[in-house]
N, CA and C atoms of all chains as a GROMACS GRO file, in nm:
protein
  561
    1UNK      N    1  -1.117  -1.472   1.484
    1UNK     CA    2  -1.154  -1.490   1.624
    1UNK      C    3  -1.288  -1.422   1.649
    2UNK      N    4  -1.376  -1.515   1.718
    2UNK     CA    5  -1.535  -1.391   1.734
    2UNK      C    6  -1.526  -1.404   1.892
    3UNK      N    7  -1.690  -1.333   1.939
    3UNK     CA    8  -1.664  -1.326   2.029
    3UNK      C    9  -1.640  -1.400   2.151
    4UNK      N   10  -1.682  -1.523   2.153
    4UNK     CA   11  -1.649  -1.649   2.255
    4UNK      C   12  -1.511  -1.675   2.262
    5UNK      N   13  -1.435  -1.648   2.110
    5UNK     CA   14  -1.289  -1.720   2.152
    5UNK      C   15  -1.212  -1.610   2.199
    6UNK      N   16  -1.234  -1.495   2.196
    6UNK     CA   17  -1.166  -1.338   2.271
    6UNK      C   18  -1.230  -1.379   2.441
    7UNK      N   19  -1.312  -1.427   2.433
    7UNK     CA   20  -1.367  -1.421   2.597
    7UNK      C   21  -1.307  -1.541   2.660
    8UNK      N   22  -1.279  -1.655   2.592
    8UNK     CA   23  -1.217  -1.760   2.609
    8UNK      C   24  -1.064  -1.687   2.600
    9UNK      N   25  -1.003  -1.636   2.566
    9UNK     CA   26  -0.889  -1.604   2.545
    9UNK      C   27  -0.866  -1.498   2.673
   10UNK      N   28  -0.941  -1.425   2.718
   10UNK     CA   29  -0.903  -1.296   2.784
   10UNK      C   30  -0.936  -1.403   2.960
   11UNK      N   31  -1.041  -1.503   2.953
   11UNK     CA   32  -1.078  -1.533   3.077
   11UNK      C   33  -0.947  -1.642   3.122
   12UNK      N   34  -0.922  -1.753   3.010
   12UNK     CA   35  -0.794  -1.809   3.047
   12UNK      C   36  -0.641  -1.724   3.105
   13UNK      N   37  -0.608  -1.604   3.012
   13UNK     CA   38  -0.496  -1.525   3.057
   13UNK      C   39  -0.488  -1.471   3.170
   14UNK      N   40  -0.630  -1.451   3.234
   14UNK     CA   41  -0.613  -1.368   3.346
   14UNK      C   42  -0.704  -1.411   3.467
   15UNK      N   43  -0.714  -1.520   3.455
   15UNK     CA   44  -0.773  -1.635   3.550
   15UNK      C   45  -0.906  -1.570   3.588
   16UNK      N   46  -0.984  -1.558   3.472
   16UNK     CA   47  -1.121  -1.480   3.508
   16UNK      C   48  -1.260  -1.592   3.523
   17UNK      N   49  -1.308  -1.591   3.548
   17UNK     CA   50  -1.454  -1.618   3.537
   17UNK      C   51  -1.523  -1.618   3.362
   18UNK      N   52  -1.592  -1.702   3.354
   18UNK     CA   53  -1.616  -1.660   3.184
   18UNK      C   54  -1.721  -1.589   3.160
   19UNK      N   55  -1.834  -1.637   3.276
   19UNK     CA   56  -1.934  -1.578   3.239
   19UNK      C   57  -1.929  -1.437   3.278
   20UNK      N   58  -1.852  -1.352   3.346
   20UNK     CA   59  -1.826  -1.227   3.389
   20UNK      C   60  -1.760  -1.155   3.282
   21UNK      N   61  -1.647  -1.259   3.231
   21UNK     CA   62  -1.573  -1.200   3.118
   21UNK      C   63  -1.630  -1.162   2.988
   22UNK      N   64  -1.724  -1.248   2.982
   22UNK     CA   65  -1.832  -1.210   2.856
   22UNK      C   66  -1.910  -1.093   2.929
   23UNK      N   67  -1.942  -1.104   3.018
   23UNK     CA   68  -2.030  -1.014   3.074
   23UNK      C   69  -1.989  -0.840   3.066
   24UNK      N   70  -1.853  -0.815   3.092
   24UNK     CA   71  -1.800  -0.678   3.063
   24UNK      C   72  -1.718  -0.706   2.938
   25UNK      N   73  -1.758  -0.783   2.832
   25UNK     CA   74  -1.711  -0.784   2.678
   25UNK      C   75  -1.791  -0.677   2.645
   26UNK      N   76  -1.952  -0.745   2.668
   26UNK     CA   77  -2.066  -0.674   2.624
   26UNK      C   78  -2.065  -0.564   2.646
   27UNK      N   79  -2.128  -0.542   2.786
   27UNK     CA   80  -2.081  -0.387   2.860
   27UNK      C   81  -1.967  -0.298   2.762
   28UNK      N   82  -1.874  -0.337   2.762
   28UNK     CA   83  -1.759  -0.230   2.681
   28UNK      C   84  -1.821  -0.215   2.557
   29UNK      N   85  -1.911  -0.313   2.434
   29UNK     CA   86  -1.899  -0.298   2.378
   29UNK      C   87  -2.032  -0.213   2.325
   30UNK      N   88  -2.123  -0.270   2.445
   30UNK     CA   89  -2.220  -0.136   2.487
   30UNK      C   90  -2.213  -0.020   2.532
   31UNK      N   91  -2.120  -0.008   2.565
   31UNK     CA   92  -2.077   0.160   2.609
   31UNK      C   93  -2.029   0.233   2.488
   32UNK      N   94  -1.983   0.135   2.411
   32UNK     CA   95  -1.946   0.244   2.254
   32UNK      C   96  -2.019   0.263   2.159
   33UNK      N   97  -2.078   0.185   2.161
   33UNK     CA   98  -2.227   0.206   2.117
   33UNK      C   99  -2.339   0.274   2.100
   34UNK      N  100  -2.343   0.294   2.258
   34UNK     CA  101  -2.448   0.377   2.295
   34UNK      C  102  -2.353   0.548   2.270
   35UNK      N  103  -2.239   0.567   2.345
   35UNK     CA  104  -2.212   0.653   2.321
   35UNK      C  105  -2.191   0.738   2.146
   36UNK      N  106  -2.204   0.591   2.052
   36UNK     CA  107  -2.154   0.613   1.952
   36UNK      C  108  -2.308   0.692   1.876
   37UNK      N  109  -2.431   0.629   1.898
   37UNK     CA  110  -2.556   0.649   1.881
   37UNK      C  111  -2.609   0.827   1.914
   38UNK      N  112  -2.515   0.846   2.049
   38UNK     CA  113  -2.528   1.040   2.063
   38UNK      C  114  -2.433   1.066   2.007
   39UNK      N  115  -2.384   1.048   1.920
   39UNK     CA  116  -2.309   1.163   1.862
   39UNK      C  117  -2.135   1.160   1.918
   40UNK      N  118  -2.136   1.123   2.029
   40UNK     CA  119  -1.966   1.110   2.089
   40UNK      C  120  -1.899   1.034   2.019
   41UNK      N  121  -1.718   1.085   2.066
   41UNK     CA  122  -1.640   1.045   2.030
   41UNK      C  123  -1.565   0.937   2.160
   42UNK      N  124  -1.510   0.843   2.142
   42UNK     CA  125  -1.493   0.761   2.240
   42UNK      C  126  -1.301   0.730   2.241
   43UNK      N  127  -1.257   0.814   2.306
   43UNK     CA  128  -1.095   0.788   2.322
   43UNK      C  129  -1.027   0.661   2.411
   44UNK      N  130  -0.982   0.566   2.365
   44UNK     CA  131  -0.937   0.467   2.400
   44UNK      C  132  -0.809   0.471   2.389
   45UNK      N  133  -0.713   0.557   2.528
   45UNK     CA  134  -0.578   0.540   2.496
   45UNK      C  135  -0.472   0.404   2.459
   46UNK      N  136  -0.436   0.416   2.383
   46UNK     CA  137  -0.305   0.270   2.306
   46UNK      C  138  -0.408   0.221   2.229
   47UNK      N  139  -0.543   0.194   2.252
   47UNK     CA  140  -0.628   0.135   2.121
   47UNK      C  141  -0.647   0.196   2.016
   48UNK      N  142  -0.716   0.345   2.061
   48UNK     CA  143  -0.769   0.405   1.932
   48UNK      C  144  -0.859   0.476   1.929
   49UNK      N  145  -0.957   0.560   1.870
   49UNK     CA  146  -1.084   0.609   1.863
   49UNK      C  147  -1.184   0.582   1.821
   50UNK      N  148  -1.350   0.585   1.832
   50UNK     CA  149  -1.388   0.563   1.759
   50UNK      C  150  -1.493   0.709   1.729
   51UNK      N  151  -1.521   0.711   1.641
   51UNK     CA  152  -1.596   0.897   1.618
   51UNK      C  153  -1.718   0.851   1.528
   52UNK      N  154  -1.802   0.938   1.528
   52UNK     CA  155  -1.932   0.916   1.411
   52UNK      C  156  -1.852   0.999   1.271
   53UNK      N  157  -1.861   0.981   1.154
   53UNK     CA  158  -1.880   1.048   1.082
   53UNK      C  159  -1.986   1.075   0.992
   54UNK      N  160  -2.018   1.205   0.934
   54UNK     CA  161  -2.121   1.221   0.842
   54UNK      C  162  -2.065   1.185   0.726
   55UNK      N  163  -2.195   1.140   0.674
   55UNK     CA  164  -2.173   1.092   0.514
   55UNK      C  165  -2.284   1.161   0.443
   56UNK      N  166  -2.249   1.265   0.385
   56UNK     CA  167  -2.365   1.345   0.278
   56UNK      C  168  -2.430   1.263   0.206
   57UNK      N  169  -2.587   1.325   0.165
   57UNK     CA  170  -2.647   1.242   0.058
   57UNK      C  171  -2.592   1.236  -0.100
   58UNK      N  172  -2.607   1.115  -0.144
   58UNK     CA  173  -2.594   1.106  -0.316
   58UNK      C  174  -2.610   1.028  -0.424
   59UNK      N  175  -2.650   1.024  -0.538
   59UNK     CA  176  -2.707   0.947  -0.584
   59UNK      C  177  -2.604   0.856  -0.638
   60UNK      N  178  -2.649   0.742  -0.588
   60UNK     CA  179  -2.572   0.552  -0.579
   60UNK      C  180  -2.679   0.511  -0.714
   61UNK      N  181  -2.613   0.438  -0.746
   61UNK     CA  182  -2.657   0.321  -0.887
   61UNK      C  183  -2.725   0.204  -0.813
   62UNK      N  184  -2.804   0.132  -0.903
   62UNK     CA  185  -2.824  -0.002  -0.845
   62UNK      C  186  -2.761  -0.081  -0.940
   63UNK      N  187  -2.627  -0.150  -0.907
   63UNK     CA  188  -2.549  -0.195  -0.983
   63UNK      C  189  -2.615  -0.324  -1.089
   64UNK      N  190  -2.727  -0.358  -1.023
   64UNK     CA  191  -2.771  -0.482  -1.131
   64UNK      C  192  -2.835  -0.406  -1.211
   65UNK      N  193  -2.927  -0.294  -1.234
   65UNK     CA  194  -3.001  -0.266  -1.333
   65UNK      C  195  -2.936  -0.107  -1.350
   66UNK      N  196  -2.857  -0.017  -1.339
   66UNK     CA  197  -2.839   0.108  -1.367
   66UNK      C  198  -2.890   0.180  -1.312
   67UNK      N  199  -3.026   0.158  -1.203
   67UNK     CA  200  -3.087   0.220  -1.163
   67UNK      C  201  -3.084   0.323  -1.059
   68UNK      N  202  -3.068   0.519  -1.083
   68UNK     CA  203  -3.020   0.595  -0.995
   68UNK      C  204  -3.112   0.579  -0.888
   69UNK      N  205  -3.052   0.549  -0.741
   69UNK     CA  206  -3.112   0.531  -0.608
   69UNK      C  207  -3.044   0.688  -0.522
   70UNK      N  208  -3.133   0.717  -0.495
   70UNK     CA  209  -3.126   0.776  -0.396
   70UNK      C  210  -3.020   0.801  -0.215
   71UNK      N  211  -2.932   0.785  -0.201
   71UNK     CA  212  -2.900   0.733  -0.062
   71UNK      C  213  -2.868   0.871   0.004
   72UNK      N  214  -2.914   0.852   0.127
   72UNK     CA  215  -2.989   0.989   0.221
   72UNK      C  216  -2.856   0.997   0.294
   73UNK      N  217  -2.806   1.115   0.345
   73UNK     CA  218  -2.694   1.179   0.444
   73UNK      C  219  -2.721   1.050   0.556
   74UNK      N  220  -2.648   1.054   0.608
   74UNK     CA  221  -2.614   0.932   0.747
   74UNK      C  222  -2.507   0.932   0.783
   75UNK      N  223  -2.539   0.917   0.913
   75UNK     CA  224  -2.423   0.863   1.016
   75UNK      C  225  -2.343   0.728   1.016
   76UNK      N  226  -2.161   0.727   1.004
   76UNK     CA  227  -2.100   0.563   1.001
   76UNK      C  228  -2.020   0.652   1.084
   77UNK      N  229  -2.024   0.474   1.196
   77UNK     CA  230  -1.909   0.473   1.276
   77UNK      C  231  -1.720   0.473   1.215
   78UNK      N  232  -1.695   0.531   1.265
   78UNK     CA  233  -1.556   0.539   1.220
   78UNK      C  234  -1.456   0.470   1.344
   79UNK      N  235  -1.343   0.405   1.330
   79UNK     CA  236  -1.261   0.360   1.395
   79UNK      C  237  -1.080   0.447   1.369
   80UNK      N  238  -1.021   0.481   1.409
   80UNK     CA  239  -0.862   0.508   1.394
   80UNK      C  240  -0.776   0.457   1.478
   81UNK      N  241  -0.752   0.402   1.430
   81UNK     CA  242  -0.614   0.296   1.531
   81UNK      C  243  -0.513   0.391   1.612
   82UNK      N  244  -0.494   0.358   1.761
   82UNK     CA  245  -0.420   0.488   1.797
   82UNK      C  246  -0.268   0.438   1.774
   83UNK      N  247  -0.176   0.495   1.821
   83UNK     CA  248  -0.022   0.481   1.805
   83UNK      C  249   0.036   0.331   1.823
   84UNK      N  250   0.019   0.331   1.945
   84UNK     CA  251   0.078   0.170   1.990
   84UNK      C  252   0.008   0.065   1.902
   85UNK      N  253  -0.122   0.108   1.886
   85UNK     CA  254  -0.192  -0.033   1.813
   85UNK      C  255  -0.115  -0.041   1.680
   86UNK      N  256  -0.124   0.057   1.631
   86UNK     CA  257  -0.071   0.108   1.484
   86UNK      C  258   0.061   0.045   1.498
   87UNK      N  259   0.127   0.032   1.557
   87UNK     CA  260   0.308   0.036   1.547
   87UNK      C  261   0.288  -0.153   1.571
   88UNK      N  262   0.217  -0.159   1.687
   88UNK     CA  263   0.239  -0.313   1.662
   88UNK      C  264   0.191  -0.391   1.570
   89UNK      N  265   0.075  -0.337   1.488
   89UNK     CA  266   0.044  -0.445   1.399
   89UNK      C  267   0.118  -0.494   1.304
   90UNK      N  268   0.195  -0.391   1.296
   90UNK     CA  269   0.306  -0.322   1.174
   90UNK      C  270   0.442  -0.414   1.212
   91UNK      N  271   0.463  -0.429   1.357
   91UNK     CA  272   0.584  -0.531   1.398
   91UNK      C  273   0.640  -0.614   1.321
   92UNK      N  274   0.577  -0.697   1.247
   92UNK     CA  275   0.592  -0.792   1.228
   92UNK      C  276   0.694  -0.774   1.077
   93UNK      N  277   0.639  -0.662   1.063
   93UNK     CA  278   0.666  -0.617   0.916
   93UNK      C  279   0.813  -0.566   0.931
   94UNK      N  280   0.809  -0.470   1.028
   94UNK     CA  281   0.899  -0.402   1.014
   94UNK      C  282   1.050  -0.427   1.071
   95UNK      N  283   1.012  -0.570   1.157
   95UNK     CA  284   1.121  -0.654   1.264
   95UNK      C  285   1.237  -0.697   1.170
   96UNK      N  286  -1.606   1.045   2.584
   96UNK     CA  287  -1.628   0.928   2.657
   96UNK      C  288  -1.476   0.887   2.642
   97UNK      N  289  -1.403   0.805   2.762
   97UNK     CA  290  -1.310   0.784   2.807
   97UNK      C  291  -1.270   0.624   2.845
   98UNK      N  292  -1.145   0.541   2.857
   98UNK     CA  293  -1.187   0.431   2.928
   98UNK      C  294  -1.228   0.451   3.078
   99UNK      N  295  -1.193   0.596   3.124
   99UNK     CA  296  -1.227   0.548   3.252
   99UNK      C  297  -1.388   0.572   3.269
  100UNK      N  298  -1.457   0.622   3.181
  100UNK     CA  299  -1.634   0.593   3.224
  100UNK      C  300  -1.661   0.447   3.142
  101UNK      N  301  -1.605   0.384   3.051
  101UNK     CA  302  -1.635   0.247   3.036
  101UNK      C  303  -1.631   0.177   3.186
  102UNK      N  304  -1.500   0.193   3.210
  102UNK     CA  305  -1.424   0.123   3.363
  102UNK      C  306  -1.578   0.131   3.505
  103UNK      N  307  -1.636   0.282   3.474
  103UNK     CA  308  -1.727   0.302   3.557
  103UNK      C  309  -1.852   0.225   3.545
  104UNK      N  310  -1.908   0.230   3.451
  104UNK     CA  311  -2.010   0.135   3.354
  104UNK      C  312  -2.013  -0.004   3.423
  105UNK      N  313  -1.870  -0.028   3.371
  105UNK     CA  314  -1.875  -0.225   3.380
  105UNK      C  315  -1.877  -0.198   3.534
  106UNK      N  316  -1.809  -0.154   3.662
  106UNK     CA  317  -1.817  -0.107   3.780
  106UNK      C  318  -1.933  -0.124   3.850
  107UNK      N  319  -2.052  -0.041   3.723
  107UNK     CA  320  -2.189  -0.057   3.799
  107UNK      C  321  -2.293  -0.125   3.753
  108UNK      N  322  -2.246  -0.200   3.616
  108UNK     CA  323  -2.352  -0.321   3.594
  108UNK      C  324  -2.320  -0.476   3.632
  109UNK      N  325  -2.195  -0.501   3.648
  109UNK     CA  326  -2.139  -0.618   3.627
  109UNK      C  327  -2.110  -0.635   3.737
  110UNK      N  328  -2.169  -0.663   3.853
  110UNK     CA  329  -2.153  -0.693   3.985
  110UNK      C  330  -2.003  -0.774   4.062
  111UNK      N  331  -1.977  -0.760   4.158
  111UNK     CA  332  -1.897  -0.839   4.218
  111UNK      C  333  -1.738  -0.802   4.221
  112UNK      N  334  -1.713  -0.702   4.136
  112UNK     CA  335  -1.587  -0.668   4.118
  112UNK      C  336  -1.584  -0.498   4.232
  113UNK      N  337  -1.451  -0.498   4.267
  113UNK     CA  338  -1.445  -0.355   4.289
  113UNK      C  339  -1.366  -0.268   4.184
  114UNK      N  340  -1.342  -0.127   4.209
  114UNK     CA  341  -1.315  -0.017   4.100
  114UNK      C  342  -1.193  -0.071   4.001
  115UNK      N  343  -1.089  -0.118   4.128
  115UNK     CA  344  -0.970  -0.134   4.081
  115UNK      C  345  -0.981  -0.280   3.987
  116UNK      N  346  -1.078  -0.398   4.045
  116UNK     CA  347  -1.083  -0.499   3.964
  116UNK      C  348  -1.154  -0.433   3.865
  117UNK      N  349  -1.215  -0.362   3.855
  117UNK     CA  350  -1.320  -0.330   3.721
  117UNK      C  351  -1.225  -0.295   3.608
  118UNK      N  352  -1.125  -0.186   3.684
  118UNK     CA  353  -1.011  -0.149   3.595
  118UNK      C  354  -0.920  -0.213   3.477
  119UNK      N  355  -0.899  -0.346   3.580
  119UNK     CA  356  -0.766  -0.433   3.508
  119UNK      C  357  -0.830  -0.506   3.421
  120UNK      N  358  -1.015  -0.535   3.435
  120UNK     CA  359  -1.058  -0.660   3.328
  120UNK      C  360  -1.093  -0.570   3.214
  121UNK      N  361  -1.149  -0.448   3.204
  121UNK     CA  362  -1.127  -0.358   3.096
  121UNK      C  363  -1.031  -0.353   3.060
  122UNK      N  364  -0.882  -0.335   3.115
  122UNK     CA  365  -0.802  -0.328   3.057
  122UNK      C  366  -0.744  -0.490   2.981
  123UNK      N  367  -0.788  -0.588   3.055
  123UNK     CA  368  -0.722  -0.722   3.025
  123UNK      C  369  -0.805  -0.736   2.839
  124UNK      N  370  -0.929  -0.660   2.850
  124UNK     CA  371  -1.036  -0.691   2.737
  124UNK      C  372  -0.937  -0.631   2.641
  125UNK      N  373  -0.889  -0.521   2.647
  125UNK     CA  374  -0.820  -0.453   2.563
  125UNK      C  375  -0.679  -0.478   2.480
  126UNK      N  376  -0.620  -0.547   2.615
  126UNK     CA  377  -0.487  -0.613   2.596
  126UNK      C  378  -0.520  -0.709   2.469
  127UNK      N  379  -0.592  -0.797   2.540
  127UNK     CA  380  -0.649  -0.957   2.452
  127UNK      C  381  -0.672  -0.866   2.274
  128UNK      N  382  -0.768  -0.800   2.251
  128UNK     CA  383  -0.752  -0.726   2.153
  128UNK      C  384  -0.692  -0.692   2.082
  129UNK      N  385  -0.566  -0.599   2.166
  129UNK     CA  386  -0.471  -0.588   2.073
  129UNK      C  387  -0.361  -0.681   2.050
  130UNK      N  388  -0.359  -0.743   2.154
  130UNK     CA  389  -0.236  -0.878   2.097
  130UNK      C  390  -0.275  -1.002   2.031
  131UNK      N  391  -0.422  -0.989   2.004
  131UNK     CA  392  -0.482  -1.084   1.864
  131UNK      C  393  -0.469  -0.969   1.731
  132UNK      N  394  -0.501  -0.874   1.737
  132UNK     CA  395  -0.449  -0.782   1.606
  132UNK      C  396  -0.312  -0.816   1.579
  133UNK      N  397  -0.245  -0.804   1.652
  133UNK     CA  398  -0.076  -0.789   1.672
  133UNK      C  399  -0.079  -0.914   1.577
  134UNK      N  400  -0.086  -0.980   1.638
  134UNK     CA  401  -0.058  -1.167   1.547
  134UNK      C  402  -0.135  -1.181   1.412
  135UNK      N  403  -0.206  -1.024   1.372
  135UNK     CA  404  -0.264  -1.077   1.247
  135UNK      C  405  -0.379  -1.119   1.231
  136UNK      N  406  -0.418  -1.150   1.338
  136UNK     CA  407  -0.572  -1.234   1.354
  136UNK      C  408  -0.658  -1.132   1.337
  137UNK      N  409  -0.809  -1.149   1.246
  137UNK     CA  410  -0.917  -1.068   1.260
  137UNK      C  411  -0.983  -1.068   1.422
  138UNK      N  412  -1.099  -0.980   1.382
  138UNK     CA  413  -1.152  -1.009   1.528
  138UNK      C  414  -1.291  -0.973   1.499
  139UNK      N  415  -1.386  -1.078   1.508
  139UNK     CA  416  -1.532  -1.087   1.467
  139UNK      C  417  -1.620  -1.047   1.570
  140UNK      N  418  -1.672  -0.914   1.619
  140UNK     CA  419  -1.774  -0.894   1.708
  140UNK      C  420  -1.912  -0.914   1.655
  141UNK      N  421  -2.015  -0.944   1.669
  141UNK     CA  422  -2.094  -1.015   1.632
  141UNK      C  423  -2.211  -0.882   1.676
  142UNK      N  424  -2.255  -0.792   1.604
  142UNK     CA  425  -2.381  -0.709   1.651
  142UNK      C  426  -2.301  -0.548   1.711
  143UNK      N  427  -2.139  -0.569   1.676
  143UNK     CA  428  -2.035  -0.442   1.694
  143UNK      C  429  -1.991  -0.433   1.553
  144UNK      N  430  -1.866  -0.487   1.498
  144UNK     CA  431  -1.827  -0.493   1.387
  144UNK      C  432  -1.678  -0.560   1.347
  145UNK      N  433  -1.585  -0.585   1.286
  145UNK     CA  434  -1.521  -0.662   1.256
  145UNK      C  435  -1.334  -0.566   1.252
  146UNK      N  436  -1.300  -0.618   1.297
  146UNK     CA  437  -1.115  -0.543   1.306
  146UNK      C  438  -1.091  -0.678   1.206
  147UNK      N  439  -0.987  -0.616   1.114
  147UNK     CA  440  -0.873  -0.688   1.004
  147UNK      C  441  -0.807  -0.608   1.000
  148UNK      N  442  -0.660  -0.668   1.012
  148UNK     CA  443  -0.574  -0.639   0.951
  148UNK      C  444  -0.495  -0.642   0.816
  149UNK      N  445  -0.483  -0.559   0.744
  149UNK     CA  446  -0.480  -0.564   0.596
  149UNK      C  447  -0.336  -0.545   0.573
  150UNK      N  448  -0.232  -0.628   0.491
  150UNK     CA  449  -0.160  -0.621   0.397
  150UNK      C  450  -0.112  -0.506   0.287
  151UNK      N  451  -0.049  -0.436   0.300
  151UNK     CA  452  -0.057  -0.297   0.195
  151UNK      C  453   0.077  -0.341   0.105
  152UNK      N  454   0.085  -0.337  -0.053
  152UNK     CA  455   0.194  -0.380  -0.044
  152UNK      C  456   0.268  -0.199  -0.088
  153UNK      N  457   0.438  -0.186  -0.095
  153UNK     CA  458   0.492  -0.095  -0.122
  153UNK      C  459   0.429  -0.077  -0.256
  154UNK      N  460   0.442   0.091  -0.260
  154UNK     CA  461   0.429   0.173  -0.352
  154UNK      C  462   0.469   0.303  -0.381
  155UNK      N  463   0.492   0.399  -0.458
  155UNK     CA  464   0.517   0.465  -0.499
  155UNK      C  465   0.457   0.614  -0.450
  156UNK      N  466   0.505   0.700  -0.346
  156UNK     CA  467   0.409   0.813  -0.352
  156UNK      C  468   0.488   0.966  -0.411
  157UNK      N  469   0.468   1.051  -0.350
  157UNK     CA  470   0.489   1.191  -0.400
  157UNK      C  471   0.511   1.283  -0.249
  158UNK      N  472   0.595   1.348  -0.250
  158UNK     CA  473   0.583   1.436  -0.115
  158UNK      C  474   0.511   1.531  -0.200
  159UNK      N  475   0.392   1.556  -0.129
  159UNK     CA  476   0.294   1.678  -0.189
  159UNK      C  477   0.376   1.790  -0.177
  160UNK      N  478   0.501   1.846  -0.100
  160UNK     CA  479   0.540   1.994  -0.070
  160UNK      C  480   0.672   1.999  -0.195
  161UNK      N  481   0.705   1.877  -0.219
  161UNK     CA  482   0.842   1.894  -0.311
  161UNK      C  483   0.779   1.823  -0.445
  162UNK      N  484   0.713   1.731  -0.452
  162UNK     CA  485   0.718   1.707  -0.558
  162UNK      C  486   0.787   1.576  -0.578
  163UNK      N  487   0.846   1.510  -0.472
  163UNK     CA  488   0.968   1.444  -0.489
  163UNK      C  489   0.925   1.318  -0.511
  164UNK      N  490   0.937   1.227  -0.563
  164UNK     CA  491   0.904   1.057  -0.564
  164UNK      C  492   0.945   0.997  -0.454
  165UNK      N  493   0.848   0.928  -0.369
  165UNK     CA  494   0.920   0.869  -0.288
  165UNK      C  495   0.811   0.701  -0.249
  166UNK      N  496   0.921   0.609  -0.206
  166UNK     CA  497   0.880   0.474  -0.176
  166UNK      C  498   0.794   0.512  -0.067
  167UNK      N  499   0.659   0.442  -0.051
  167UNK     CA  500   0.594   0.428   0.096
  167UNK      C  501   0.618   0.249   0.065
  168UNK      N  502   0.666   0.188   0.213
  168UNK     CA  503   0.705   0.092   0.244
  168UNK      C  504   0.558  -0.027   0.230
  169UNK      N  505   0.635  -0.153   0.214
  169UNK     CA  506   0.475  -0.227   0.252
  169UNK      C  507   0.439  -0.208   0.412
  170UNK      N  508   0.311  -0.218   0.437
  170UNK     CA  509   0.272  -0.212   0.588
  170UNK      C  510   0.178  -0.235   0.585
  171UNK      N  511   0.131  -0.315   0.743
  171UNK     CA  512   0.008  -0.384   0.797
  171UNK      C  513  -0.081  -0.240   0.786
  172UNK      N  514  -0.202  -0.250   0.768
  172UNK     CA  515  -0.346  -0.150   0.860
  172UNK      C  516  -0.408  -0.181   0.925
  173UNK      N  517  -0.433  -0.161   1.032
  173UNK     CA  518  -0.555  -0.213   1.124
  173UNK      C  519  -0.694  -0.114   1.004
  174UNK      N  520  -0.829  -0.218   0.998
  174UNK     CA  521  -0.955  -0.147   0.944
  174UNK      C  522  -1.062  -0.199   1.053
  175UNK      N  523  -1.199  -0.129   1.076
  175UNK     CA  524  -1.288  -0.156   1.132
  175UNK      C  525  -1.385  -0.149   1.065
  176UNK      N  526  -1.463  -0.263   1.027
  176UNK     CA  527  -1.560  -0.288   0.934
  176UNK      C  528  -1.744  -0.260   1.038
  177UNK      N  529  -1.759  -0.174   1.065
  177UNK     CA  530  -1.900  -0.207   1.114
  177UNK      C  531  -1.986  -0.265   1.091
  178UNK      N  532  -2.087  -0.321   1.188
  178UNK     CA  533  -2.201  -0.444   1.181
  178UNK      C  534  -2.277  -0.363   1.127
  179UNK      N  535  -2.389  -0.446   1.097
  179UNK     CA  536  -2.555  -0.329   1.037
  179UNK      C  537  -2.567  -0.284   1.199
  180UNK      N  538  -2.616  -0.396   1.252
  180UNK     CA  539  -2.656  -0.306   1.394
  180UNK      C  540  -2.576  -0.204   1.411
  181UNK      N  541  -2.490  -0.177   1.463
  181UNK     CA  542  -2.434  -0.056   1.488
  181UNK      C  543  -2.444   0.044   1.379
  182UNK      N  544  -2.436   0.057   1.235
  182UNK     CA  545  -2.462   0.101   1.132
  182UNK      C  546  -2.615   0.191   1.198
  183UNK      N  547  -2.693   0.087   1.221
  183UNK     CA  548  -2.877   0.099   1.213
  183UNK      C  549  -2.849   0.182   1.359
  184UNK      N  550  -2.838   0.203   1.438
  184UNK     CA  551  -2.773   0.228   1.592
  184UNK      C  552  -2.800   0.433   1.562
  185UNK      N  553  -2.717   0.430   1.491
  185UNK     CA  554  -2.630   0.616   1.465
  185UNK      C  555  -2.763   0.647   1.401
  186UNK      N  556  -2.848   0.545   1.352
  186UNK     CA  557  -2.936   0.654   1.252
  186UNK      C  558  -3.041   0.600   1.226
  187UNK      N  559  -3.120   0.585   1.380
  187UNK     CA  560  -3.286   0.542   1.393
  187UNK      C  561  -3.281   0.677   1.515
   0.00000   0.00000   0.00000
C-alpha cells in the first residue's frame, strides 16, 4: 500500500475530504521528521516510537572489489512498534 | 514530541478543521495504519520510509539466567525500513 491508497483508504472510512486527508498525511509525516532531524524522540501511544540512533564509524568493504571504505558515525532513524501494534500484527498468528 | 503536538501542527497548517476535528483525523491516519499492518499489508511512504511485516519462523532459544532451552514461537514483526530522504534528513 503507498501513499495514495492509505489516503484513499483513511478518506473513504471516515468520510473525509481527500485532498485534506493527504494534506495532514504529509503534515504527520512532517512532523516526524523534522522532529526526527533535532535529535527527538517522537512517542506515538498504541503505534510506537520513533528515536534517532547513533551509528559509530567503521570500516565497510566495497563488496565488488574488497575495497576498505571508510563509513563515518551517523545518525538512522529507528522505529519500535509499541504494545497494541505489536500484539495485533501477531493476531493472526496467534488466533 | 507527542501525538498531541502532531494534533497541534496539522491544527495550524491544514486549515478548516477545529482542535477536536484535528484530533480524530490524526487519529483516523493512525488507525488506517495500523489496521493495514494488522492484515499483513506493507506500507510504502514515499520520501518517509517503508513498514513490513515480517514472518519469523519458530526457533530455538536459551533463557540467558538458567541456561534452559526453550521454544520462541513463530511470530509476525512489524520493521521500519527508512527512505534515503529521511536517512539524508538526521545528517546534513
Amino acid at each position: 500500500m503507498k501513499k495514495s491508497d492509505l489516503v484513499e483508504a483513511i478518506a473513504q472510512k471516515n468520510n473525509l475530504p481527500k485532498a485534506q486527508t493527504q494534506q495532514v498525511l504529509e503534515d504527520v509525516l512532517e512532523c516526524i521528521s523534522v522532529a526526527l532531524a533535532r535529535g527527538e524522540k517522537i512517542d506515538l501511544r498504541g503505534f510506537g516510537t520513533f528515536s534517532v540512533r547513533e551509528s559509530a564509524a567503521r570500516t565497510g568493504r566495497n563488496p565488488q572489489t574488497g575495497d576498505p571504505i571508510h563509513i563515518p558515525a551517523r545518525r538512522m532513524p529507528g522505529f519500535k512498534p509499541g504494545k497494541e501494534l505489536k500484539e495485533r500484527c501477531n493476531a493472526e498468528l496467534t488466533k | 514530541m507527542t501525538k498531541a503536538d502532531i494534533i497541534e501542527s496539522v491544527y495550524e497548517r491544514v486549515g478548516g478543521y477545529s482542535k477536536k476535528e484535528a484530533a480524530d483525523i490524526v487519529e483516523a491516519v493512525f488507525d488506517t495504519l495500523k489496521a493495514t499492518l494488522e492484515a499483513g499489508e506493507k506500507i510504502k511512504l514515499s520520501g518517509f520510509g517503508n513498514f513490513v511485516v515480517r514472518d519469523k519462523k519458530a526457533r530455538v532459544g536459551r533463557n540467558p539466567q538458567t541456561g534452559e532451552e526453550i521454544t520462541i514461537s513463530a511470530r509476525r514483526v512489524l520493521t521500519f525500513k527508512p527512505s534515503q530522504v529521511l536517512k539524508h534528513a538526521l545528517n546534513s
